[in-house]
Backbone bond lengths (Angstrom), bond angles and torsions (degrees), N, CA, C in turn:
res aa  C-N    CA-C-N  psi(-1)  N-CA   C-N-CA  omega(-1)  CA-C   N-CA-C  phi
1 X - - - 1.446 - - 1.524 110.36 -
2 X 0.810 109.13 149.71 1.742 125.86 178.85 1.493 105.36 -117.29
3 X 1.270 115.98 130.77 1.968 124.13 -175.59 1.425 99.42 -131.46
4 X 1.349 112.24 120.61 1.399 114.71 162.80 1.689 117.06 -114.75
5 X 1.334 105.23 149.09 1.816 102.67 -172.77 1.157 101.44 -91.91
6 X 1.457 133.08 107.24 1.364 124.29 -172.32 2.275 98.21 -84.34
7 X 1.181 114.43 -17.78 1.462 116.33 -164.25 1.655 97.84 -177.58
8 X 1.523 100.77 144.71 0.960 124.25 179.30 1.778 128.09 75.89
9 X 1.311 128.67 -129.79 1.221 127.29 -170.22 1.805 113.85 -173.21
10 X 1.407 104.51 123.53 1.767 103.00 -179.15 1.292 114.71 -120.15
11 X 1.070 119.29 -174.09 1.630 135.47 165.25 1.557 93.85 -122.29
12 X 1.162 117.80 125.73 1.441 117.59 169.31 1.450 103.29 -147.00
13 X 1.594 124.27 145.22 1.337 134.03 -127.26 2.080 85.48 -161.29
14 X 2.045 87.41 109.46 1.732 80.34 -178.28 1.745 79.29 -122.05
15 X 1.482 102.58 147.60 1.676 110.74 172.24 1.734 112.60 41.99
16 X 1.333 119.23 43.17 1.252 120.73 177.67 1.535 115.10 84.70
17 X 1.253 102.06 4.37 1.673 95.12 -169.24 1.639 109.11 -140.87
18 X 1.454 94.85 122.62 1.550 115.79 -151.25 1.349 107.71 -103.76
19 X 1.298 117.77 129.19 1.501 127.16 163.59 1.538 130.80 -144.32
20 X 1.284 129.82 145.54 1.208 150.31 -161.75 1.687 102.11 -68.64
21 X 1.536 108.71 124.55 1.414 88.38 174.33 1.405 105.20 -148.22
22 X 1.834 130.33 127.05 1.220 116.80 -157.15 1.747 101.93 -126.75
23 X 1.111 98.06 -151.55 1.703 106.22 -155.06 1.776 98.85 -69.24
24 X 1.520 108.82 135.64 1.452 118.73 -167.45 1.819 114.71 90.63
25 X 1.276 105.38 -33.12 1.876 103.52 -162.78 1.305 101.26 -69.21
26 X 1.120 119.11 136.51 2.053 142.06 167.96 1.819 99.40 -98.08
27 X 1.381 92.21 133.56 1.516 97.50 165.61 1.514 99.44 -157.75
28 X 1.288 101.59 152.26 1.699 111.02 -152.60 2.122 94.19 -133.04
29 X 1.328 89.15 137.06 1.711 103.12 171.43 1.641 107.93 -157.20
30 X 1.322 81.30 168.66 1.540 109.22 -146.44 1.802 96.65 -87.08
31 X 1.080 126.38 140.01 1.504 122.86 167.01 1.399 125.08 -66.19
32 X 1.528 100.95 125.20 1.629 112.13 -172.34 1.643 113.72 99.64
33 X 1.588 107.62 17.66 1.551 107.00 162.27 1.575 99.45 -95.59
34 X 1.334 109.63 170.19 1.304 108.54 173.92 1.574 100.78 -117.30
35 X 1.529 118.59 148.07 0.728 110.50 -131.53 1.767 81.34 -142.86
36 X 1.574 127.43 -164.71 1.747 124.68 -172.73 1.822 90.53 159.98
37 X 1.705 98.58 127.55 1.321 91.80 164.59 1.075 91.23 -156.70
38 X 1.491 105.13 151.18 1.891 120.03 -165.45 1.438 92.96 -165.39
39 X 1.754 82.77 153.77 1.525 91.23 -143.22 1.752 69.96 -135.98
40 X 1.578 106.69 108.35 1.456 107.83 -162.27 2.247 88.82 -117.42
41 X 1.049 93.80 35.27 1.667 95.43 156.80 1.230 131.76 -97.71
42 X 1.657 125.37 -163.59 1.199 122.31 -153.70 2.115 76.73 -113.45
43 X 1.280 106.01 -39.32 1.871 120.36 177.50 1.331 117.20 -43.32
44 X 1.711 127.57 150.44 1.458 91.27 153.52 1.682 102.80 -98.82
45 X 1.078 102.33 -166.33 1.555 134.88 -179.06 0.954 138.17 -132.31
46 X 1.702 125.91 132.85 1.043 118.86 -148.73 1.409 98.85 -150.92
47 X 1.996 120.56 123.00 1.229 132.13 164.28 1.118 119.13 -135.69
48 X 1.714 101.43 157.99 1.388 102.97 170.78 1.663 121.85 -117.28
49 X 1.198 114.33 163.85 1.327 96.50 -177.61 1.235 110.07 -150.01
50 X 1.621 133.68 166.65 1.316 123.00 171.87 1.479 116.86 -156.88
């Protein structure tokens, strides 16, 4: 999968391991990780993915 941050800012957490990712950042994973993203602001947020 491919995730792009079109707006705002997350915490997203692939295989136990968590990182910050905000408006513009791409981050890419492999199928069959498990995966969690929360968006623990006051903003919303907005991605796309494919």
């Amino acid at each position: 999968f491919t995730f792009f941050m079109h707006m705002g800012h997350v915490l997203a957490t692939v295989n136990e391991i968590s990182f910050y990712i905000s408006k513009g950042g791409i981050w890419f994973m492999e199928i069959g990780n498990n995966y969690s993203i929360k968006n623990d602001y006051d903003q919303p947020a907005c991605i796309f993915f494919s």
